[in-house]
N, C-alpha and C positions, 0 to 999 in steps of 0.2 A: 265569779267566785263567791260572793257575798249571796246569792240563790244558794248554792249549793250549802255551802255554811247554816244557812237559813233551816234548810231542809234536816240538819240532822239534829234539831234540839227535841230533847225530852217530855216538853208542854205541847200534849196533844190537843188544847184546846185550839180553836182557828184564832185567829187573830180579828177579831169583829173590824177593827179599823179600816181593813183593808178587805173584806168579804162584802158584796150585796145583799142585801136584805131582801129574802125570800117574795118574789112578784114584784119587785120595783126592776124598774127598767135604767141598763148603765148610761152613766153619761155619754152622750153624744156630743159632748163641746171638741172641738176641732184644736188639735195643736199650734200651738202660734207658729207664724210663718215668719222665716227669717227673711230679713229687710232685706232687700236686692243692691249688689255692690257696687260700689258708687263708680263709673264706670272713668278708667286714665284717659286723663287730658293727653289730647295729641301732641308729644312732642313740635310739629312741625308745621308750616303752616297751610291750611286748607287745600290750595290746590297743588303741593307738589306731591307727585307722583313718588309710589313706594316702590315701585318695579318697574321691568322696562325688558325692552329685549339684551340690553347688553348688562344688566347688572348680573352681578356674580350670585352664587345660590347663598341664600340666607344674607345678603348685604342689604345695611339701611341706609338713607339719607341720613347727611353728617349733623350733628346737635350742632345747634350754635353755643361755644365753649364759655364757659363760668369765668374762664379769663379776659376776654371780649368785653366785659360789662365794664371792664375797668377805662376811665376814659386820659390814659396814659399810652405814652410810646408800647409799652409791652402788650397793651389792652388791642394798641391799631398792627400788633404785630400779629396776635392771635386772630383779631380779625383777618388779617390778610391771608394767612394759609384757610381759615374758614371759606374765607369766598373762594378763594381756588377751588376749593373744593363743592363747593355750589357749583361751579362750572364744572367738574369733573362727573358731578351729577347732573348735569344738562346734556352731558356726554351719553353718558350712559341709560337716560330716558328719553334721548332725544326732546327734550323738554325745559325749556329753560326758566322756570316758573317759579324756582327758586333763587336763583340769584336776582333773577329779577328785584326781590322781594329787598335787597341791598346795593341796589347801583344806584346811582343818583344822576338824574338829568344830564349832566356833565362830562359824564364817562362815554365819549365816543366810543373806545371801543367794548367796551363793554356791553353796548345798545349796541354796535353790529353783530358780535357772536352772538347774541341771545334772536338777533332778525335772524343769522344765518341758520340758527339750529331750527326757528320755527320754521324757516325756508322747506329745508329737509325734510321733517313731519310732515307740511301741509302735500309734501310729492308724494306721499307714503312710501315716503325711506327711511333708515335710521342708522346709528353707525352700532359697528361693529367695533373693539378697539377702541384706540384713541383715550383710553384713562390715564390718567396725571398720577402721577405718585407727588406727590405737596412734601417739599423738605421745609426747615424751621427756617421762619421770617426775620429778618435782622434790621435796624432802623439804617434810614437813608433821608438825607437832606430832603424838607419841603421844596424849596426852590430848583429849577426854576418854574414850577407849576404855577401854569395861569389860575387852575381850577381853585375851589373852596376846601380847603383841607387842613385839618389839623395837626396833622402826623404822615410821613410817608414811610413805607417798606419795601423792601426786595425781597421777595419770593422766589424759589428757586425750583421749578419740575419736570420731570420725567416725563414724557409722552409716550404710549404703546404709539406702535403700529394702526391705522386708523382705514378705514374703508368705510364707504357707504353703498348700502346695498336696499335690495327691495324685499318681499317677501320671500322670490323661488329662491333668495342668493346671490344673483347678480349683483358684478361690482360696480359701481358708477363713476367711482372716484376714489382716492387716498393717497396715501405719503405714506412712508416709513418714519421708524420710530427716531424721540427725539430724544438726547438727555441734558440735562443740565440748563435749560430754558430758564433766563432770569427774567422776571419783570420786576418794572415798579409802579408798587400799587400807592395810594394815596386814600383818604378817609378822612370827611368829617364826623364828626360826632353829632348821633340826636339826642332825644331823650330816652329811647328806647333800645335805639344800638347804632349801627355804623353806617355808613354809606358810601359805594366803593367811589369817588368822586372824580378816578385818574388812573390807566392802566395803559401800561407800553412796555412792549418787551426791549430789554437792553441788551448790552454784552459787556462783557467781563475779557 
């Protein structure tokens, strides 16, 4: 708008300021180039996997939550639905690479589901199903835990329907779905976050 504005004033002389001077040659200087952007930190850590054959369309691996940092019963509470859910995502990548990343030497079972999922992958299978829905963590007695722990929880979840299959489809194996699944999870604290250090399912 400021061109055309321009164009209707009554001073027919040219404006020298902005006219070349008859045989000089116009600048060639090249427009500054904008900085390239600074590219976002990976939420998550290097080798977990963003996709998979069972994850849902447009689903990410879960953040580790701003409530977790806290190193309180509510801190080892968020942690504990967080790692369920690392295993829900070990589920669904066949890939247990994330949880991994929070279990601590101790946790027997925790070191077998994460063997048994890489078990699966190295047969080139992977599951089908078998996703957790994670309800809210509630505090539960340390004792009588032999293991190193700060805090203990009870988690509570849902399991689909779970099959393992190969590439054509074929089933291999599975169970029907489960609900209402309690464990108790257990957690030290580091400097940097949690570590799953005790994990058994219970009943109610």
């Amino acid at each position: 708008m400021a061109l055309l504005l321009g164009g209707c004033t009554s001073d027919a002389k040219p404006n020298t300021s902005t006219v070349t001077p008859s045989g000089s040659t116009p600048s060639t200087s090249a427009p500054p180039t904008s900085a390239r952007p600074t590219p976002t930190p990976r939420p998550y850590p290097a080798d977990v996997p963003l996709t998979g054959h069972n994850v849902k369309p447009g689903e990410k691996p879960p953040l580790y939550p701003a409530a977790a940092r806290s190193r309180t019963q509510a801190g080892a509470n968020a942690f504990a639905e967080f790692y369920m859910r690392t295993l829900d995502w070990a589920y669904a990548t066949t890939n247990p690479s994330y949880m991994k990343h929070y279990t601590g030497p101790s946790c027997g079972l925790c070191t077998g589901l994460a063997t048994g999922i890489s078990k699966t992958a190295a047969e080139h299978l992977w599951y089908m199903g078998g996703r957790l829905t994670v309800h809210a963590a509630t505090a539960t007695p340390v004792g009588p835990v032999t293991a190193p722990a700060d805090f203990c929880s009870t988690t509570m979840v849902d399991i689909s329907a779970t099959s393992v299959v190969d590439k054509t489809g074929k089933i291999y194996n599975g169970q029907g779905a489960l609900v209402k699944q309690t464990f108790k999870l257990c957690a030290k604290a580091t400097s940097t976050s949690w570590l799953a250090t005790y994990l058994i399912g219970t009943t109610k």
